[in-house]
C-alpha positions as a printed NumPy array, in Angstrom:
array([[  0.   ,   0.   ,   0.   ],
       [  1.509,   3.517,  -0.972],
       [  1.972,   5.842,   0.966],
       [ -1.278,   8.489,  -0.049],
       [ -3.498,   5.115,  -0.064],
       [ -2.22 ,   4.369,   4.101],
       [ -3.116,   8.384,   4.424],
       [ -6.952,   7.861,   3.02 ],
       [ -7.223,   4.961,   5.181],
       [ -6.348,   6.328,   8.638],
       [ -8.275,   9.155,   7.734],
       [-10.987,   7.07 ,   6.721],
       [-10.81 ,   4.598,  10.058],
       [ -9.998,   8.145,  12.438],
       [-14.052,   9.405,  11.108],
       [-15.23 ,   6.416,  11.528],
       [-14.492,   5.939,  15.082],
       [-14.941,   9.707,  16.313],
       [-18.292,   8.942,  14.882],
       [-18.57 ,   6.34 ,  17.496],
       [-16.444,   7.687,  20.12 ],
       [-14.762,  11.357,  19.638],
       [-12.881,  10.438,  22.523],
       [-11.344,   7.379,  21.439],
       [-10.645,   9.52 ,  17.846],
       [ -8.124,  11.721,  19.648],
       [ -5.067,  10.01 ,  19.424],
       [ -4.725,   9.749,  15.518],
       [ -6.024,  12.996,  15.457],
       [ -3.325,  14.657,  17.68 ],
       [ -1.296,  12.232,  15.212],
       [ -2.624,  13.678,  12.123],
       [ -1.935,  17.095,  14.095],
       [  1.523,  16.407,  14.332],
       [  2.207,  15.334,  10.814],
       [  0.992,  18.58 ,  10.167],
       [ -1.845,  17.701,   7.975],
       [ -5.364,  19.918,   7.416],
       [ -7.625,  16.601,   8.013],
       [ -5.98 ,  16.503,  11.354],
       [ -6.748,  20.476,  11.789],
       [-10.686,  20.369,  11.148],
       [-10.909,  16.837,  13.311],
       [ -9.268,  18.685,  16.01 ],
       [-11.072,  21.846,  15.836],
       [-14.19 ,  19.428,  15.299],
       [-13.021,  17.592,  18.641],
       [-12.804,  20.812,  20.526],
       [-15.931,  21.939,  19.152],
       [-18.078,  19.724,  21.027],
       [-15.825,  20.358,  24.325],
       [-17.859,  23.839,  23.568],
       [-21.027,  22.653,  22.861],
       [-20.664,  20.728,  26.069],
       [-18.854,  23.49 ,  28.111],
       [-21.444,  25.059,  31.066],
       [-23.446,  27.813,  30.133],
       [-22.04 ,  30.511,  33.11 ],
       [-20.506,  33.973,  33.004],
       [-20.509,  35.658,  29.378],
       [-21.913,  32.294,  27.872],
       [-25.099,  32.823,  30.063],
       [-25.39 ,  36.35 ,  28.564],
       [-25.038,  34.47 ,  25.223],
       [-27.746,  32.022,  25.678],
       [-30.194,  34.908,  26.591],
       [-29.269,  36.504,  23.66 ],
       [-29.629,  33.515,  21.88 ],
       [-33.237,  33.494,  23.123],
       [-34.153,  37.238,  22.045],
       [-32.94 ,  37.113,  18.521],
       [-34.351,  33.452,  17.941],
       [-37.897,  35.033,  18.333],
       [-37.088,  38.278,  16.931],
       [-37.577,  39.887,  13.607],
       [-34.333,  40.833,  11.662],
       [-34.972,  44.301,  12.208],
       [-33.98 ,  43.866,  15.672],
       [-30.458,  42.681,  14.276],
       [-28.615,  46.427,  14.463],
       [-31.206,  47.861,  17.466],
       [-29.825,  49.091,  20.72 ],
       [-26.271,  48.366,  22.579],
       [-25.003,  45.642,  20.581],
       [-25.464,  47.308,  17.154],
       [-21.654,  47.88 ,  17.633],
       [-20.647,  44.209,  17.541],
       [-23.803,  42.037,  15.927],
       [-22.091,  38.927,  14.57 ],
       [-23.518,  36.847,  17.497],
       [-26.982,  38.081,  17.345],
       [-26.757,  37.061,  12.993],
       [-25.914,  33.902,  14.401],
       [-28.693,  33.902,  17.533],
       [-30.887,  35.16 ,  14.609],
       [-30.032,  32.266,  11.833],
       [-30.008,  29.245,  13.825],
       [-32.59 ,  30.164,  16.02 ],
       [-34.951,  30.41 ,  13.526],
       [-33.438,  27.091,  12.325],
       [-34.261,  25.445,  15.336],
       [-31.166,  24.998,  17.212],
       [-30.373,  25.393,  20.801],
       [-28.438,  27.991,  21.879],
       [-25.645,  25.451,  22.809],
       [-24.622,  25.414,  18.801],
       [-23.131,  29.281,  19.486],
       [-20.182,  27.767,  21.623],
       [-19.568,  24.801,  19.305],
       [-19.009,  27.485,  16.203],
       [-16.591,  29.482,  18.558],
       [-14.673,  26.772,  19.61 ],
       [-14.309,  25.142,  16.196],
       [-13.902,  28.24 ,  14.331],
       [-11.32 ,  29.38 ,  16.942],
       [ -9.437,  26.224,  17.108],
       [ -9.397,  25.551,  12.942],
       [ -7.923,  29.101,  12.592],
       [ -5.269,  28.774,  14.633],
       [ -4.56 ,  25.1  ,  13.645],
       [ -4.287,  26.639,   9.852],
       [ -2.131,  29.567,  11.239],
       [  0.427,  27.071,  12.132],
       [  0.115,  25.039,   9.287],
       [  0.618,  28.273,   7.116],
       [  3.434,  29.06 ,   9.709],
       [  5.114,  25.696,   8.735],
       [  4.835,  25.649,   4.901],
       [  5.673,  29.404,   4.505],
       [  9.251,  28.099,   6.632],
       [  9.61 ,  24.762,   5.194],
       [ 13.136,  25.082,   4.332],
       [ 13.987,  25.912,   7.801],
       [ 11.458,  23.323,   9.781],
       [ 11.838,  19.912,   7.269],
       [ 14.237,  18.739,   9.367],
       [ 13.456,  19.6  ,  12.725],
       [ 10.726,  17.763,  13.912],
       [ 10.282,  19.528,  17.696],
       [  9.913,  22.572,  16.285],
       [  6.594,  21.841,  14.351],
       [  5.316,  20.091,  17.67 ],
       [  6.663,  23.424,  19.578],
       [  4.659,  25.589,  17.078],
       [  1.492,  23.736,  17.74 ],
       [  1.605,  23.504,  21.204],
       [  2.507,  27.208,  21.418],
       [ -0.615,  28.325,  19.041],
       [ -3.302,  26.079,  20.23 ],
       [ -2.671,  25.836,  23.876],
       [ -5.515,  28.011,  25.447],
       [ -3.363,  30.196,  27.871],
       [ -6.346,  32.304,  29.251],
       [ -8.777,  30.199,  29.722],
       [-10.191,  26.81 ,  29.141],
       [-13.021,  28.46 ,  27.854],
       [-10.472,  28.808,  25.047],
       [-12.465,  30.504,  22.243],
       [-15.985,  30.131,  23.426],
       [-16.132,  33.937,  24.246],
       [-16.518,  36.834,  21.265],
       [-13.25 ,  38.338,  22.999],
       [-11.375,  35.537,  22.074],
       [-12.626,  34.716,  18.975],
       [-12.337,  37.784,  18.004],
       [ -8.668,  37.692,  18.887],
       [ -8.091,  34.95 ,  16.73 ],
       [ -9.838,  36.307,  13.788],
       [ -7.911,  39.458,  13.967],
       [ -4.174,  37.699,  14.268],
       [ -5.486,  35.688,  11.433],
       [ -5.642,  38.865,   9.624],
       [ -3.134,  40.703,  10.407],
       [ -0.908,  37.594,   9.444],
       [ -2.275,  37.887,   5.933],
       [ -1.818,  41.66 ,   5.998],
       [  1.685,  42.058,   7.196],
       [  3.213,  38.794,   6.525],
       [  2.048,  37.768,   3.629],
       [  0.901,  40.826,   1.898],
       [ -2.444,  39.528,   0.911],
       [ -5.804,  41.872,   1.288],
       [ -7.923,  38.984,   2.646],
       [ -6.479,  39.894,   5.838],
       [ -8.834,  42.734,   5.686],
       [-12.005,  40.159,   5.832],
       [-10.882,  38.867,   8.86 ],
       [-10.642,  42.602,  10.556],
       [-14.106,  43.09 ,   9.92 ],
       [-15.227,  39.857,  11.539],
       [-12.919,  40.639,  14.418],
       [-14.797,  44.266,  14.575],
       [-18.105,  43.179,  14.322],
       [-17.914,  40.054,  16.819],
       [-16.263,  42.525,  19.288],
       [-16.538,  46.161,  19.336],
       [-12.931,  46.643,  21.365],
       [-11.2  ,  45.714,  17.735],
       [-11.708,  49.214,  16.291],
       [ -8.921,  49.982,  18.277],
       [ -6.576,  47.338,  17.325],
       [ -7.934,  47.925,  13.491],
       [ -6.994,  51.546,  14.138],
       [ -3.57 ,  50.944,  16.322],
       [ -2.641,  48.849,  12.739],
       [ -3.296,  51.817,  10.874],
       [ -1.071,  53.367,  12.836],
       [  1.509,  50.738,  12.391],
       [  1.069,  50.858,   8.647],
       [  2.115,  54.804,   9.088],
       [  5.23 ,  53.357,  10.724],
       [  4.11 ,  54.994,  13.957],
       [  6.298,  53.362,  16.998],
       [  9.191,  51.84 ,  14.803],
       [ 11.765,  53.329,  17.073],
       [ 14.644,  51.827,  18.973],
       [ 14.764,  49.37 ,  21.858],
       [ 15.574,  52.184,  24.246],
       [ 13.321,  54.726,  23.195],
       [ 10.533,  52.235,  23.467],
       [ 11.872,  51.114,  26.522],
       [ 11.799,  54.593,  28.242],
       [  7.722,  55.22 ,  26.463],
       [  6.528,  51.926,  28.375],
       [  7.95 ,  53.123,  31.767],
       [  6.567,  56.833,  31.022],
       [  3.035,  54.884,  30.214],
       [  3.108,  52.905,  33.429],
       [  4.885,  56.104,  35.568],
       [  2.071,  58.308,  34.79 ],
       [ -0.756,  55.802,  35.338],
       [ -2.172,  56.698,  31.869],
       [ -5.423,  55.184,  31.52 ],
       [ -7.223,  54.468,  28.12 ],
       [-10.868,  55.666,  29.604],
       [ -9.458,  58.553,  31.025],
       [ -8.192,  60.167,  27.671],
       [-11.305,  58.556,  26.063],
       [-13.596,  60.382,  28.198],
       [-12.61 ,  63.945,  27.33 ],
       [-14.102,  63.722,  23.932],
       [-18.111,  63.394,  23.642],
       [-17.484,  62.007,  20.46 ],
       [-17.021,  58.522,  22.318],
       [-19.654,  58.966,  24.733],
       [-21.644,  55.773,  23.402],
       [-18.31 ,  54.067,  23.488],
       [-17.408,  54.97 ,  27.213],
       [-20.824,  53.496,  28.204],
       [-19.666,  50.274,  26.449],
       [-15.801,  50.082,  28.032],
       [-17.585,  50.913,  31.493],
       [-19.954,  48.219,  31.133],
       [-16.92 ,  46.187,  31.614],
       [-15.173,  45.275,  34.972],
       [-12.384,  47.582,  36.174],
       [-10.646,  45.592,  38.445],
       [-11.393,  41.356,  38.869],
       [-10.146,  41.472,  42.206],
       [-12.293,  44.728,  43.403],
       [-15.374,  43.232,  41.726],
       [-14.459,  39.915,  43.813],
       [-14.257,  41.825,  46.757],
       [-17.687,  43.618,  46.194],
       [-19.056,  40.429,  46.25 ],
       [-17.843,  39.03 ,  48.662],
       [-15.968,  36.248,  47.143],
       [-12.323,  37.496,  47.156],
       [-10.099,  34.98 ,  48.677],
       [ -6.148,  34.828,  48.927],
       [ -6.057,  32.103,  46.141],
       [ -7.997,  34.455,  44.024],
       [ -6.327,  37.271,  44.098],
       [ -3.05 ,  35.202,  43.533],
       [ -4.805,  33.259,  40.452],
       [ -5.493,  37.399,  39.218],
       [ -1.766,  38.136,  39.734],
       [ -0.52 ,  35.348,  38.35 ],
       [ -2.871,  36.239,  35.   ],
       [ -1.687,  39.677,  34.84 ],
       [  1.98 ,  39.33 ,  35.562],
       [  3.078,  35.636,  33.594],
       [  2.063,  37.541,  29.838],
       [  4.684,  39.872,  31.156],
       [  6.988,  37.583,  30.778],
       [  6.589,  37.26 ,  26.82 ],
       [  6.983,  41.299,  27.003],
       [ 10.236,  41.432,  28.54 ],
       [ 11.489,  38.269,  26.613],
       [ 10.304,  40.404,  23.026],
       [ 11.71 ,  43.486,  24.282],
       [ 15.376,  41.057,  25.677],
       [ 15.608,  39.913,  21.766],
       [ 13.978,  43.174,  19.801],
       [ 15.848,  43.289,  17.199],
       [ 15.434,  39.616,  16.159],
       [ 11.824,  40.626,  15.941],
       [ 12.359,  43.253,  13.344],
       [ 10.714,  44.571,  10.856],
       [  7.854,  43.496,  13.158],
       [  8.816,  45.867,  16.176],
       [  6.128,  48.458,  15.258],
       [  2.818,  45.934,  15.493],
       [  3.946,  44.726,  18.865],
       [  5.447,  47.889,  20.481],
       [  1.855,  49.432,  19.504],
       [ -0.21 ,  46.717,  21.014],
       [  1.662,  46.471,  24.062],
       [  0.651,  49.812,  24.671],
       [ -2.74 ,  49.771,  23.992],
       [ -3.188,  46.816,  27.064],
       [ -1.104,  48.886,  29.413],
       [ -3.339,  52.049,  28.937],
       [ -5.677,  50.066,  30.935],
       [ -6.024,  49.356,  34.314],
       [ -3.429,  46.968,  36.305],
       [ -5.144,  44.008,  37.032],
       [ -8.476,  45.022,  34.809],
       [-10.402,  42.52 ,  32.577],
       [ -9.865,  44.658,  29.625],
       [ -5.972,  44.554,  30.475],
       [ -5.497,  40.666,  30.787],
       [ -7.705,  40.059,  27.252],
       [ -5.671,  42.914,  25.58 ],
       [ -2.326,  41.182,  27.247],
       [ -3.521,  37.99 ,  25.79 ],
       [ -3.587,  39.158,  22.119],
       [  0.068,  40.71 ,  22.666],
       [  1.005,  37.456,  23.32 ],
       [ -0.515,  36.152,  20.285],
       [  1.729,  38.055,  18.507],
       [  5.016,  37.409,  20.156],
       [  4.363,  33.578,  19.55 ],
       [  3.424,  33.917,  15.858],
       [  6.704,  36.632,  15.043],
       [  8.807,  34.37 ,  17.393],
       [  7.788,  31.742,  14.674],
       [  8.316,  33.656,  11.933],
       [ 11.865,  34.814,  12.618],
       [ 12.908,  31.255,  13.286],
       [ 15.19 ,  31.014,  10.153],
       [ 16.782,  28.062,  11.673],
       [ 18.147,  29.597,  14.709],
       [ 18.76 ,  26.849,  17.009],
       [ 18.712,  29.928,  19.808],
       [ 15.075,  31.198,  19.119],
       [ 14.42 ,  27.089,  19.015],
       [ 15.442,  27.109,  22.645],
       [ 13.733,  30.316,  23.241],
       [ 10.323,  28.695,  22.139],
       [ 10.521,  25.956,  24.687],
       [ 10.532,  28.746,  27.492],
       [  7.584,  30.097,  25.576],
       [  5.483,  26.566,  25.402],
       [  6.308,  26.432,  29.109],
       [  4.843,  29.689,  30.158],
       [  2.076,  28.539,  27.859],
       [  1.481,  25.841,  29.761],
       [  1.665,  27.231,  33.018],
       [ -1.135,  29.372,  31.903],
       [ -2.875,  26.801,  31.024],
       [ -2.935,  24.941,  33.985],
       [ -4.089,  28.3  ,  35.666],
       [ -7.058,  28.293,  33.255],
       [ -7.855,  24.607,  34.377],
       [ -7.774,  25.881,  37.857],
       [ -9.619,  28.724,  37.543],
       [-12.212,  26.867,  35.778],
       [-12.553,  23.565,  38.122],
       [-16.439,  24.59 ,  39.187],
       [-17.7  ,  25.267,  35.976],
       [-15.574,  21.686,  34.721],
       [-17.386,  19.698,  37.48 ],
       [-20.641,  21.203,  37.546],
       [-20.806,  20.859,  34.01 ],
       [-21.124,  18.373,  31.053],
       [-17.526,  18.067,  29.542],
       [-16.948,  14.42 ,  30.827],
       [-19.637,  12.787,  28.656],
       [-16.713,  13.77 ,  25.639],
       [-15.334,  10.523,  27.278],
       [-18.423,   8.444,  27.322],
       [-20.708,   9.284,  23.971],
       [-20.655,   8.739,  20.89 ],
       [-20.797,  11.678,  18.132],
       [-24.445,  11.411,  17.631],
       [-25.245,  11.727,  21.458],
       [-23.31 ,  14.224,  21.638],
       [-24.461,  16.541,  18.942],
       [-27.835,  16.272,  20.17 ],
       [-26.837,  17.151,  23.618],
       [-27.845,  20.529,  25.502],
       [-28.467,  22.277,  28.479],
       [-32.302,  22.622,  29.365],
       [-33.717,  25.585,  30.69 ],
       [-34.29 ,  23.753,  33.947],
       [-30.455,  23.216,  34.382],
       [-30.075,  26.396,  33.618],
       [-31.737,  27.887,  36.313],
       [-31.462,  25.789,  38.509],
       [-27.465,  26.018,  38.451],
       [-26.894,  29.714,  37.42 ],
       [-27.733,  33.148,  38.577],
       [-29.856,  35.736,  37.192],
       [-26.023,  37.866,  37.077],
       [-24.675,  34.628,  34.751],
       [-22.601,  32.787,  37.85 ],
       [-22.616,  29.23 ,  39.129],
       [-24.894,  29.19 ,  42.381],
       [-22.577,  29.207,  45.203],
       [-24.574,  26.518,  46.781],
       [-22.577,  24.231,  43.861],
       [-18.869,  25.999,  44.515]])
């Protein structure tokens, strides 16, 4: 048997037994992962796409559900009406397979798997667009997946419009800068119009395509300690011009501080406010090891040094400062990537950069241990596809388990 026949039969038998046990499936797809092929992509993104569907409802995904509700038995003209005319992707989607009959649950399998295809093809374009350099080293391609598809935030990974959003805008921008190609430009406008925060990445590239912050290590050294020196704040400038008014409201919808809100509520701990330490500070660490080996990362220094200072002009310790951190990092993985050029000293480099990844990770397993046991993500283990696919949270477990606010009852923490 050649060699494409073997391929089209493993691919063949890895369908046919996710179809009767996804879980089972894994190991030849992480397999087909690792031999870098775009079957193995979709079945992982696939894979990870029911872990959404089957992720608990709590927290932004509650909002999403209700939302899900109000545009399933809406009229379209409701589509672009009130606060979220800013960022309506999700209420096209509420709209569409609401009226299709779906449960809301099918909104956090299209997150997941679109988040987790995207960045699967990033690093397969990643790969191919290096080949010379990566052909013959074999950790480096399973470096570059791990680095890229390893939720750091959360274990939500991509279920949120944030995040998403995130991915569909480094998408972009890697088509933009990298590769020169305008249907980066697509992508932008997904990323805008899933989450209304992306205007101002969308206009700090703009900025970048000027060749606004393309200045030395030092100088940009001596702007991010004048940022953080002056306490700066993104709002505060923000809310000097009227022009943003409808904006402001939207920015201070959001949560200024985790740890104050926690406290407010009663439900700041020591192990909490570590866990929001720990998620503010460890991204750090990818900013001083881009700004240790700067030049390696030129002629890329102006999209990062830009970005990095759009998440410090918010709040230490601030929701919108950790999601904003999170797509710096993006961006230090996928230009650590592309500068490789065979330099066995960026290869080392990359481990410390899985490893932080990792850590991260574990912190987003932590972090999300009540909503993992309260919820439905075991049955990955025990169903088949079928069951699975038809699966969903009633309206009964729903409030039953979850708070008018969105949280987990505390009676189940």
């Amino acid at each position: 048997m050649n060699a494409k026949r073997y391929m089209y039969v493993e691919r063949i038998i890895t369908v046919l037994i996710f179809i009767v046990s996804p879980f089972l499936s894994f190991p030849l797809i992480v397999r087909s992962l690792f031999e870098r092929q775009k079957f193995g992509v979709f079945m992982f993104a696939l894979f990870m796409g029911l872990i959404g569907l089957l992720y608990t409802p709590s927290g932004d995904l509650y909002r999403y559900h209700l939302m899900f509700h109000l545009y399933a038995h809406s009229s379209w003209k409701m589509l672009f009406v009130g606060e979220q005319n800013l960022d309506f992707l999700l209420n096209i989607l509420s709209y569409f397979f609401g009226h299709l009959g779906f449960h809301s649950d099918i909104i956090r399998f299209i997150y997941n798997f679109l988040g987790f295809y995207l960045l699967g093809d990033l690093s397969l374009k990643l790969y191919r667009n290096n080949i010379e350099y990566f052909s013959n080293n074999k950790m480096f391609g399973v470096l570059l997946l791990l680095i890229l598809l390893l939720p750091a935030y959360s274990f939500e990974a991509y279920l949120t419009r944030f995040r998403l959003s995130a991915v569909f805008f480094v998408y972009g921008v890697y088509f933009i800068i990298i590769l020169q190609r305008k249907v980066g430009y697509f992508w932008l406008f997904l990323a805008g119009i899933n989450h209304w925060s992306f205007v101002f990445f969308i206009l700090a590239l703009i900025l970048v395509r000027c060749g606004f912050l393309n200045v030395s290590r030092t100088k940009f050294l001596l702007i991010v300690l004048t940022f953080i020196f002056i306490g700066l704040s993104f709002t505060t400038v923000l809310s000097n011009f009227s022009f943003f008014s409808g904006l402001m409201n939207r920015i201070n919808s959001y949560d200024t501080s985790n740890y104050m809100n926690a406290v407010r509520d009663g439900d700041a701990s020591v192990k909490f406010m570590y866990l929001i330490m720990l998620q503010t500070f460890l991204p750090l660490f990818f900013v001083i090891f881009y700004c240790f080996y700067y030049n390696k990362f030129s002629p890329y220094n102006s999209l990062i040094n830009v970005f990095i200072l759009l998440a410090l002009l918010n709040p230490w310790f601030s929701t919108v400062q950790i999601r904003y951190m999170s797509v710096v990092v993006f961006f230090i993985k996928i230009v650590t990537i592309s500068t490789f050029k065979g330099d066995k000293d960026v290869l080392k480099k990359m481990i410390w950069l899985v490893r932080i990844s990792f850590l991260l990770f574990l912190i987003s397993i932590y972090s999300s241990r009540t909503s993992l046991k309260v919820g439905y993500v075991s049955k990955i283990c025990t169903s088949s596809f079928i069951e699975l696919v038809q699966f969903h949270y009633t309206d009964e477990w729903i409030n039953s388990n979850i708070n008018a606010r969105g949280d987990l009852k505390k009676s189940m923490k």
